[in-house]
C-alpha positions in Angstrom: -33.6 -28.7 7.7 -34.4 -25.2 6.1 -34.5 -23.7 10.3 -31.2 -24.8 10.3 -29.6 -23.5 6.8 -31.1 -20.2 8.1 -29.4 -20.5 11.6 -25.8 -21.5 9.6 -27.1 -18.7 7.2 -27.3 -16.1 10.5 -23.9 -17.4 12.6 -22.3 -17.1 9.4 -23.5 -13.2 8.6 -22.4 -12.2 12.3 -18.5 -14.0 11.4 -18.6 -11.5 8.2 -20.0 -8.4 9.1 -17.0 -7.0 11.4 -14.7 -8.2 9.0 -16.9 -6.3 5.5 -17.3 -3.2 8.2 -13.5 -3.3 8.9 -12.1 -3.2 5.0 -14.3 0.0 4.6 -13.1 3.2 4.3 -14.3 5.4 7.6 -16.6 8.3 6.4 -14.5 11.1 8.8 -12.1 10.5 6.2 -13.9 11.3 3.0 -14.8 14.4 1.6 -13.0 17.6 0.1 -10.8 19.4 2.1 -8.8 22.8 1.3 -5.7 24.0 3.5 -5.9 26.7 6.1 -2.5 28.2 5.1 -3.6 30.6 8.4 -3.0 27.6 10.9 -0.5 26.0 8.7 3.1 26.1 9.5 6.3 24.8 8.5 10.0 24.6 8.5 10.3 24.7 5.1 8.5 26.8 2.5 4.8 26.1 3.1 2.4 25.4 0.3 0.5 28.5 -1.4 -2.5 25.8 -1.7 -3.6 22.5 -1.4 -6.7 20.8 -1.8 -7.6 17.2 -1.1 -10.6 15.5 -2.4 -11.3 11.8 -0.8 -13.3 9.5 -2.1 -14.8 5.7 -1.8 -13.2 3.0 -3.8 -14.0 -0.2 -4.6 -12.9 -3.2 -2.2 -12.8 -0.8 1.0 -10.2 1.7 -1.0 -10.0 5.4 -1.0 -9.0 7.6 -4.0 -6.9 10.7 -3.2 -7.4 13.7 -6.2 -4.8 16.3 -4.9 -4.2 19.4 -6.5 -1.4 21.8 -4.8 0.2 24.6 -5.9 3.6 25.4 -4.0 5.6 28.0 -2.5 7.4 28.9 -5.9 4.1 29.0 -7.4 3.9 25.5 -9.3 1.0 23.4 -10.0 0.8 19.6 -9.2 -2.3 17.4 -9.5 -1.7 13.6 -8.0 -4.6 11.0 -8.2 -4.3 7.9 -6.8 -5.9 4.4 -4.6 -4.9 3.4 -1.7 -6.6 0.3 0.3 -4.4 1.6 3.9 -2.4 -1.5 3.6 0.7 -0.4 3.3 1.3 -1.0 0.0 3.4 1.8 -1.9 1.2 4.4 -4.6 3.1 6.2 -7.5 3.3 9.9 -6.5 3.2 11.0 -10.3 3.8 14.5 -10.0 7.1 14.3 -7.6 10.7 15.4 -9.8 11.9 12.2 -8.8 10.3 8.3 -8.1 8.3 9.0 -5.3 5.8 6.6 -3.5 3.8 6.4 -0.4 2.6 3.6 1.8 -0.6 4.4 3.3 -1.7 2.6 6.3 -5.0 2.9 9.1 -4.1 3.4 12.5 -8.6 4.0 14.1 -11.3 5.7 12.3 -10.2 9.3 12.4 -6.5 8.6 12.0 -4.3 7.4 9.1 -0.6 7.5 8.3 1.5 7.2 5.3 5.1 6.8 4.6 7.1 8.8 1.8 9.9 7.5 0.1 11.5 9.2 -2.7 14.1 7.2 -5.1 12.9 4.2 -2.2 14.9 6.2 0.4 12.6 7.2 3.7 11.9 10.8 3.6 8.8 12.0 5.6 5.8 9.9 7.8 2.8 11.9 7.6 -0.1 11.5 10.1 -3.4 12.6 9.5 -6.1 13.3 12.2 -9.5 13.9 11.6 -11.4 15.8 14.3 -13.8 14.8 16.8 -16.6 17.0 15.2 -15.6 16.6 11.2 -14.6 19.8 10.0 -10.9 19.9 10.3 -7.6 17.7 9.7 -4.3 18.3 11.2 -1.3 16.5 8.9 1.9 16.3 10.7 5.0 15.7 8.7 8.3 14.8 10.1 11.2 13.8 8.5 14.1 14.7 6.3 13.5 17.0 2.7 15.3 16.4 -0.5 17.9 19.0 0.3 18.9 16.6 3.4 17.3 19.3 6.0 14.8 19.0 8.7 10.8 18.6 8.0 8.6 19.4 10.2 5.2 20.4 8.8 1.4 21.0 10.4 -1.0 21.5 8.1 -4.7 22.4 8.9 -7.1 21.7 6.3 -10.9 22.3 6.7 -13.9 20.2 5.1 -15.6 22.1 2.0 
């Protein structure tokens, strides 16, 4: 009886290893990374800074400590979770209700969708590279002021 509780035990650790390995967050992502406002470009006014720390959360999470300071020189700092399951985060710095919906797409890529006042403004992809010490964040969508996005930043690991 005990050899086979341990076999049940066994078939039963295989089932649920993929699926605990599967609701973690992938290590390319975390870390802190700084903008290369030198690679960077955009069609509106680009970012002086930006800095992005990423760390583990509990339950397969990420938390996202963002500090930015933009073209007119102000000073934002954002913290929030995000599991990648599409379900919208508070952007607490934005002028007006602003969310995002974060979502996984492989191990070195995620996306997330802004909405401000619940309208669709930007989709934001995020790549990490092959060797880990850059991300490329490509924004496309509509601003505020109704015009065009179109946004690359490069940010390096720290």
């Amino acid at each position: 009886m005990p050899s086979r509780l341990r076999i049940a035990a066994l078939g039963l650790m295989l089932i649920a290893y993929p699926l605990v390995g599967a609701a973690q967050v992938p290590q390319s992502y975390l870390g802190n990374w700084k903008m290369n406002v030198a690679q960077s470009k955009s069609t509106t006014p680009l970012n002086r800074s930006n800095t992005v720390r990423v760390e583990a959360a509990p339950g397969g999470a990420a938390k996202f400590t963002i500090d930015t300071v933009d073209a007119t020189g102000k000073a934002t700092h954002d913290e929030y979770v995000t599991a990648f399951d599409g379900k919208a985060v508070d952007v607490k710095s934005a002028a007006a209700p602003t969310t995002r919906t974060y979502t996984r797409i492989d191990d070195r890529t995620y996306q997330y969708v802004t909405r401000v006042n619940g309208k669709v403004t930007t989709t934001t992809r995020t790549t990490m590279a092959a060797d880990g010490k850059t991300r490329t964040q490509v924004s496309t969508g509509t601003g505020a002021d109704g015009k065009p996005v179109n946004t690359t930043t490069v940010y390096d690991r720290q």
